[in-house]
C-alpha positions as CSV (number, residue, x, y, z in Angstrom):
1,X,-41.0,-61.1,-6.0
2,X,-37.5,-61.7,-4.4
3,X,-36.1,-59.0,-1.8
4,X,-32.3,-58.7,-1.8
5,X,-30.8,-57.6,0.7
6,X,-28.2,-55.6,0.2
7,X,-24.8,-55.3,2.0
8,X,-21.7,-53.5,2.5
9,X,-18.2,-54.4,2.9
10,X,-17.2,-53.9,6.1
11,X,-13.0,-54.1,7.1
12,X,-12.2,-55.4,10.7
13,X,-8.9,-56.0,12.2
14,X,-7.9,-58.8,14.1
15,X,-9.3,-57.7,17.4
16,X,-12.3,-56.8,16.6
17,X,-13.2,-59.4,14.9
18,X,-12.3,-61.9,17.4
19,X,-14.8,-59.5,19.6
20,X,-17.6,-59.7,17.4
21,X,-17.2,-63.6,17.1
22,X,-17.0,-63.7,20.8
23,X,-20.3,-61.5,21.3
24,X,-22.1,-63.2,18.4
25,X,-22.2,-66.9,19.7
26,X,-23.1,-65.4,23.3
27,X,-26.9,-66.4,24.2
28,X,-29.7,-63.7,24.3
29,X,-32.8,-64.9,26.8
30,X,-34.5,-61.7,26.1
31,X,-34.9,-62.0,21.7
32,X,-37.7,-63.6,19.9
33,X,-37.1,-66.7,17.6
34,X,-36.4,-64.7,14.2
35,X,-34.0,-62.7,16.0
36,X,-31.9,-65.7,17.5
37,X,-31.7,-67.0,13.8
38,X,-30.5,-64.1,12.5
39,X,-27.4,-63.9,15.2
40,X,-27.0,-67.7,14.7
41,X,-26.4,-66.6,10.9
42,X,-24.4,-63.2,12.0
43,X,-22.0,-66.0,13.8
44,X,-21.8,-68.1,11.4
45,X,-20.7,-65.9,8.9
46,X,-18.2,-64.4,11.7
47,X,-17.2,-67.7,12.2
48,X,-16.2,-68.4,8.3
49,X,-13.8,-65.7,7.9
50,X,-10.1,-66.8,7.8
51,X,-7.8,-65.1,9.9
52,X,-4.2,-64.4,7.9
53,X,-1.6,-63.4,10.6
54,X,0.1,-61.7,7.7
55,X,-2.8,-59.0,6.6
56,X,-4.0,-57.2,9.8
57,X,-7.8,-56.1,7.5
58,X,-10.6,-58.5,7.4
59,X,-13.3,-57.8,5.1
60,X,-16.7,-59.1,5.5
61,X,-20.0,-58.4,3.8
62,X,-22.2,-57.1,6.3
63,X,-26.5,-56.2,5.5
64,X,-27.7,-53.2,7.1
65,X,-29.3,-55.5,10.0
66,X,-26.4,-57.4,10.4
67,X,-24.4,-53.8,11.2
68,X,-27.5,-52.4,13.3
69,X,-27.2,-55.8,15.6
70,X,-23.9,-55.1,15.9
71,X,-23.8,-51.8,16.6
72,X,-26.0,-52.7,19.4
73,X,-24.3,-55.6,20.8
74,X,-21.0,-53.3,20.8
75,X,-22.7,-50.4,22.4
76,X,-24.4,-52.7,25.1
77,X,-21.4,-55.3,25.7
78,X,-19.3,-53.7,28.9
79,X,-17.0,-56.8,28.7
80,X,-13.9,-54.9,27.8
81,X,-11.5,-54.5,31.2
82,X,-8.1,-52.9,29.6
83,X,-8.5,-49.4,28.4
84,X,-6.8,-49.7,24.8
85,X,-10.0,-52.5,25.0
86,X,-12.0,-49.4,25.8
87,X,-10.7,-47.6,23.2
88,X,-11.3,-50.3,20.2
89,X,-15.0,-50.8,21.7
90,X,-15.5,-47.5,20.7
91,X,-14.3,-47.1,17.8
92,X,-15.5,-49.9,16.5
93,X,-19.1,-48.4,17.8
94,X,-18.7,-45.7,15.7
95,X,-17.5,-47.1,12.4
96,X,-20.7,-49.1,12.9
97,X,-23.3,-46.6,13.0
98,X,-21.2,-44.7,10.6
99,X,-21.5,-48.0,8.3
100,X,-25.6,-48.2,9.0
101,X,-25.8,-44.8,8.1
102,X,-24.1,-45.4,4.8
103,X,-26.0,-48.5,4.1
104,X,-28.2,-48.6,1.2
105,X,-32.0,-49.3,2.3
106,X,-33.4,-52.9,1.7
């Protein structure tokens, strides 16, 4: 029997997805093989999303590991140096565990 993971859509603006893009193709030393995969997939998808200057909303269909890992990486990434960066780093936080609470169970 197939599993299907299931996913949510998930609306970023501009910003943050250029964030998450950033953080996703960043190298982990301390993950195991099936977890560099999955963020080599993570970016990938990030990476496919085309940007209209016009529309400040991105949506993207996210599983409920795909929001979990980033949830983390947000929460554990103190790369920001401006505070309105501050300020989007955490609410983008929160709209992510909001979003993996919401998430339907695989």
């Amino acid at each position: 029997m197939v599993k299907h993971k299931t996913s949510k859509l998930f609306v970023l603006d501009h910003r943050e997805l250029a964030f998450l893009q950033k953080v996703s193709r960043a190298e982990y030393q301390f993950i195991t093989a099936e977890e560099q995969l999955a963020r080599q997939l993570l970016r990938d998808k990030l990476n496919e999303v085309v940007l209209n200057p016009n529309e400040n909303r991105i949506s993207v269909n996210l599983t409920a590991d795909e929001l979990t890992f980033l949830g983390l990486i947000v929460r554990g990434n103190p790369s920001f140096v401006t505070h309105p960066e501050r300020d989007a780093r955490s609410a983008l936080q929160a709209r992510l565990e909001a979003a993996v609470k919401e998430a339907p169970e695989k």
